[in-house]
N, C-alpha and C positions, 0 to 999 in steps of 0.2 A: 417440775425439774427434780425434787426431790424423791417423788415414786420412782422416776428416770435410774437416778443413780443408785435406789439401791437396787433395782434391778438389777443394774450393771455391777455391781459389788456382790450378787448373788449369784450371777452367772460367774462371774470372775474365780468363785469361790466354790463354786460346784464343780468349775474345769479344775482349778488345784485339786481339790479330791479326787478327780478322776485322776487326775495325772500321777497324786499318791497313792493312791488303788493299788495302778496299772505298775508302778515302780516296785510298792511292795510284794508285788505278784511276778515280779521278774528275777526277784533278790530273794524270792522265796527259799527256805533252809533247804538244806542238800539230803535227801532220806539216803543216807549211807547204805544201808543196807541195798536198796534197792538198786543205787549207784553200783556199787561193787558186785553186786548179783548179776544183775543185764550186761556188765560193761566184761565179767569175764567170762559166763559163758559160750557170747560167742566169739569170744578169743579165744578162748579151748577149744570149742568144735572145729574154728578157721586151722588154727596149727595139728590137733592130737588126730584127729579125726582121717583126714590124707594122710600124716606118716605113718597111723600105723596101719593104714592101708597099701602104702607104699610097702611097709615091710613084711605085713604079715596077711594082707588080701583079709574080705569080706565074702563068706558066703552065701547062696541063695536062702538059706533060713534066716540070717540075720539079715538082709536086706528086706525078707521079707514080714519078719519080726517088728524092723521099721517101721514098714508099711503102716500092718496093722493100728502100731502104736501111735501114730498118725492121725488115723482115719477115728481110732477111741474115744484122745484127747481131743480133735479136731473137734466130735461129733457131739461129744457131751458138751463141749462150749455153745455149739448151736443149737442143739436141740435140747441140752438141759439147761444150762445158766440163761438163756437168750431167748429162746422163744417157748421156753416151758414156765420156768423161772422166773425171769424177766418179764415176762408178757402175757403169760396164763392163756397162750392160745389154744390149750389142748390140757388134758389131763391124763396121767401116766400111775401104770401100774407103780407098786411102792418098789417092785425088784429093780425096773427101769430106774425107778428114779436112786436107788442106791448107786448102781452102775455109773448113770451119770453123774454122781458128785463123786466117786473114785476116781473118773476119769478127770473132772473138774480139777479136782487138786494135784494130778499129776501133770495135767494142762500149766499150773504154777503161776494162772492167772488170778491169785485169791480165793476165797473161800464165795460161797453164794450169797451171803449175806453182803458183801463189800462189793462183789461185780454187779449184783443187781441193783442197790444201791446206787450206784456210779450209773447205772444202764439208763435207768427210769429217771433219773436226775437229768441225764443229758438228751433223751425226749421231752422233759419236762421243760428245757429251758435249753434247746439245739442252738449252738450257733451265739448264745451267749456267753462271752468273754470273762465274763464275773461269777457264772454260775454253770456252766455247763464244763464237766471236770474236764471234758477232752474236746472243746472247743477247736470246730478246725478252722476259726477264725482267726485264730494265732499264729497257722501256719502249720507247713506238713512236719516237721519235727514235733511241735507240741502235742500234737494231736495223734502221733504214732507213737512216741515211746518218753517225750519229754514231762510230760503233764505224770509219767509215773517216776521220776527222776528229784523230784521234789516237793516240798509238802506245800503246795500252793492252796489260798485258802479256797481255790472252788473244787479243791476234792477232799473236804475236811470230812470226817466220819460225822454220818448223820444217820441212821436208819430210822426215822420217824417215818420216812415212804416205804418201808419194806416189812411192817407189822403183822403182816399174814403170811411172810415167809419164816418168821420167828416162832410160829404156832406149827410151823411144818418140824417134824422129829426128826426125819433125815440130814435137813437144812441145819438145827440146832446141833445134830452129834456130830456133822461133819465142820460146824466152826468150833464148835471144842475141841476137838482132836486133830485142827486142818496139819497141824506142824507134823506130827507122826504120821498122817497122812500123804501127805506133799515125800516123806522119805521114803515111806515103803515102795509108796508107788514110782519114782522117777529112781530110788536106788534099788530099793528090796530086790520089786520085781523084776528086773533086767538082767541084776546079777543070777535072782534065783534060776530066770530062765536060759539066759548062758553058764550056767554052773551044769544044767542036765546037757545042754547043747556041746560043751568043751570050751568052750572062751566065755568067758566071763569079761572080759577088757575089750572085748569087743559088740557086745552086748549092750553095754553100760555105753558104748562110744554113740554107736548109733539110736541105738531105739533109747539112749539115756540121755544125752547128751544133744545132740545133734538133732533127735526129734523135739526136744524141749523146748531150743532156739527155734526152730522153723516153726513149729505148730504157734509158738507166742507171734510171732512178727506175720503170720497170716493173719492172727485175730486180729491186730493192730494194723493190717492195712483197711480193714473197714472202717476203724475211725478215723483212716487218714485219706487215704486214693478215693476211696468211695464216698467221700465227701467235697472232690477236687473235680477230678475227671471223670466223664461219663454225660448222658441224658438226664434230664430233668422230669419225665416219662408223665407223669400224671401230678404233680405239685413243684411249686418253687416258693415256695414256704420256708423251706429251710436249702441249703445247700447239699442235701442229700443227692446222690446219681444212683442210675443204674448203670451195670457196667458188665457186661456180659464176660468181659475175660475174665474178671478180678472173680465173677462166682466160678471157674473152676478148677480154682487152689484154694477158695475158702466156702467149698460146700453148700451153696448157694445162697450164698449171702450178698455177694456182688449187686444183686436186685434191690439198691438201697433206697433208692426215690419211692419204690413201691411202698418198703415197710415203714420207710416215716409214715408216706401218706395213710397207710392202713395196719399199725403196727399190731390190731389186735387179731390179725390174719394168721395161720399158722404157716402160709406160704409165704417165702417170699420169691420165689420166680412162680409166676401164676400161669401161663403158659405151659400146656403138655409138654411141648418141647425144650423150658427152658432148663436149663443143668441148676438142678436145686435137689441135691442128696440128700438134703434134711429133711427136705417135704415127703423125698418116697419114702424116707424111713418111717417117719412118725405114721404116713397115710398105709405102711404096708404092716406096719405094727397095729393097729386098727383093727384090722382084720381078721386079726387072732387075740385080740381084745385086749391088748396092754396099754392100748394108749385108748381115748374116748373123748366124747365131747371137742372135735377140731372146730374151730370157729374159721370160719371164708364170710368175707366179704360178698355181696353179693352180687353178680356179675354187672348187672346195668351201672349199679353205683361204682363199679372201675372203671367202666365205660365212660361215665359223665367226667370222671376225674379225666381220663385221657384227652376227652375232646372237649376241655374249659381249656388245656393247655394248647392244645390244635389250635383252637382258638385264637388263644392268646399271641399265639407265634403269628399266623395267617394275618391280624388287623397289623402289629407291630411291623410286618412284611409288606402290607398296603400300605403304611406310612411311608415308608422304607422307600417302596417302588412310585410312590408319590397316585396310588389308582384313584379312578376316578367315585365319584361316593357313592355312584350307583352300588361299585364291587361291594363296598363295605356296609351297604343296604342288606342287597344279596346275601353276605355274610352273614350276616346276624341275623337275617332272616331262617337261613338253613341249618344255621347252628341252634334256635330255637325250635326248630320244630324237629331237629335230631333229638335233643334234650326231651320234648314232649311225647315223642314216641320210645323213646328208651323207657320213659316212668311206666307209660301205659303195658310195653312189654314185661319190665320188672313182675308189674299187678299181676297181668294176665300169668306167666310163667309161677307166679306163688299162687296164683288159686288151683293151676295145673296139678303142681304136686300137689298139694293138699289132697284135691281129688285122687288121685294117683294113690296117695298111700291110705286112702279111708277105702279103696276099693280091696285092699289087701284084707280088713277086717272086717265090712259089713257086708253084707247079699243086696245087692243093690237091687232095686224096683224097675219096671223099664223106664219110668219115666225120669227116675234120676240117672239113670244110663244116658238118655238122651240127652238131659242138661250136661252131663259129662262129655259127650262129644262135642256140643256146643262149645265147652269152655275147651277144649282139646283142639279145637278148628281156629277159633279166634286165637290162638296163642300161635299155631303156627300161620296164621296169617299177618301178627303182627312179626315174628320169626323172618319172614320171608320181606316183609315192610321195613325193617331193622337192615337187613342184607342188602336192600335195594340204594337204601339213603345212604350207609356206610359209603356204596360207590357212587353216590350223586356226589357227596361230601368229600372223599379223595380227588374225587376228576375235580370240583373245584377248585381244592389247596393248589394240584399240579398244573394249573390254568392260571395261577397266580402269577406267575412269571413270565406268563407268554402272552403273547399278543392276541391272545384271542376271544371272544365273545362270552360273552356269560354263557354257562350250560342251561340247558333249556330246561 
């Protein structure tokens, strides 16, 4: 009886901590600055921004000026704070990466030392309440603009996970200097470039003003919508989605299930088709050598992520539908031996290239010619064994619901 109770006086007492946690995490102090910064800009842009369009019109340079400024700060948040930055999927000339931390700090979402920080902390602990700074557990307010509205203690300044960004010289001049930079670039530049255009006030409205607000609250729906609405695509691990509208107004980042699951990817819409601006840029930078080193995941291994969740959903749907156990024999029958022919394609496709790129540098003999089509043959035979079960494994999921026979 006495172990009994202090159990029960230890859980008693663990739920009061939580509950003061959670209180003092609610009551957290007001960061004034930040308050007053977020809370008038897009009050200015709502009022200044139509009247003096209303009175004095915007022209196609300055609409287009917008644009640009846009697409800068947009770009350097994703491909420099985010998936360069943040996640070291690739590696960039030093010009790029200057570029990108200009744009960063006119973006006015902190300097790279703070965003990344905050980035790698909330992969490190997604979806927790106590330690992840923008938790979308909290809800879609906290998680879009509330979590930077106050000094709560799970976004307290820690850079002890960003110690290889502080040996970066770019990353170090641009936290020292972020404040004079955060000015030139969202004031300098816009006046400078409506002072040679003829409007100056209307320079600074748009591509100053009004690009400021919008490009901030697109970043911040990826830690808020893209963590609510959407597929669960390849893991449910965290609450991450993908969300195909949401990537094209934030440059393909909408693809968020993907990059939890595979954050050290430099893609996140992996699909040719899917609308991910950041991927062409970095993949077309490449090419003329400013970016190097892109790290991808490698196809089967997205492949298995996808069809563990197929999976998962298909048994959950047999329960569901109350099927009989054969189905769910069946199931796991075909889903084991998709998994087994995906590994054996992964192998066979990396001995492929291998071969492929040593043909490039040595004179091959004939008989290692011959072993080369061997492994050439078998790669696309399991290629085409891959494409066969894909559609064995569809026609079953879509068999799922209907009345009919197991696929043969």
């Amino acid at each position: 009886m006495e172990r009994s109770s202090n159990e029960d006086h230890s859980a008693i007492q663990d739920s009061r901590n939580r509950g003061s946690r959670a209180e003092s995490a609610e009551h957290a102090p007001i960061n004034w600055t930040n308050m007053v910064l977020f809370t008038a800009t897009p009050a200015l842009a709502l009022t200044l921004v139509p009247l003096y369009g209303f009175f004095y019109g915007y022209d196609l340079f300055e609409w287009l000026f917008f644009v640009f400024m846009m697409g800068f700060c947009g770009l350097s948040i994703t491909a420099g704070y985010h998936r360069m930055w943040s996640h070291k999927t690739y590696q960039a000339h030093p010009v790029l990466r200057f570029l990108f931390a200009l744009g960063g700090a006119c973006a006015l979402q902190n300097d790279v030392l703070h965003w990344a920080s905050d980035h790698r902390r909330h992969h490190q602990f997604v979806d927790n309440n106590d330690h992840d700074p923008y938790s979308a557990g909290r809800g879609f307010w906290f998680s879009h603009i509330g979590w930077i509205l106050r000094n709560y203690p799970s976004g307290k300044r820690d850079f002890s996970n960003v110690k290889d960004l502080q040996r970066d010289p770019i990353v170090a001049w641009q936290h020292k200097h972020y404040l004079a930079l955060l000015l030139v670039m969202n004031i300098g530049l816009p006046a400078f470039v409506g002072l040679l255009h003829g409007d100056v006030i209307a320079s600074l409205l748009l591509a100053g003003l009004l690009r400021l607000v919008l490009s901030q609250h697109v970043t911040w729906l990826i830690n808020s919508i893209a963590h609510m609405w959407g597929k669960q695509t390849y893991s449910d691990a965290s609450s991450a989605r993908d969300n195909p509208v949401l990537a094209l107004i934030t440059y393909g980042e909408g693809y968020h299930n993907f990059h939890h699951t595979f954050q050290w990817d430099y893609r996140n819409g992996v699909k040719w088709w899917h609308f991910d601006p950041t991927k062409w840029l970095i993949r077309s930078l490449s090419w003329v050598g400013i970016t190097s080193n892109l790290k991808r995941t490698h196809q089967a291994k997205i492949e298995a992520a996808r069809l563990r969740m197929q999976y998962q959903h298909a048994t959950a749907r047999c329960d569901l539908l109350q099927k009989p156990e054969q189905w769910r024999n069946a199931l796991e029958a075909e889903y084991e031996q998709f998994l087994q022919l995906l590994q054996q394609f992964n192998e066979q496709r990396q001995a492929w290239y291998e071969l492929k790129s040593q043909r490039f540098h040595e004179t091959l003999c004939q008989l290692e010619r011959w072993e080369q089509l061997q492994v050439r043959d078998r790669y696309r035979e399991l290629q085409f064994r891959v494409k066969v079960q894909k559609r064995r494994w569809h026609e079953m999921l879509r068999n799922i619901g209907n009345p009919t026979p197991l696929p043969a």
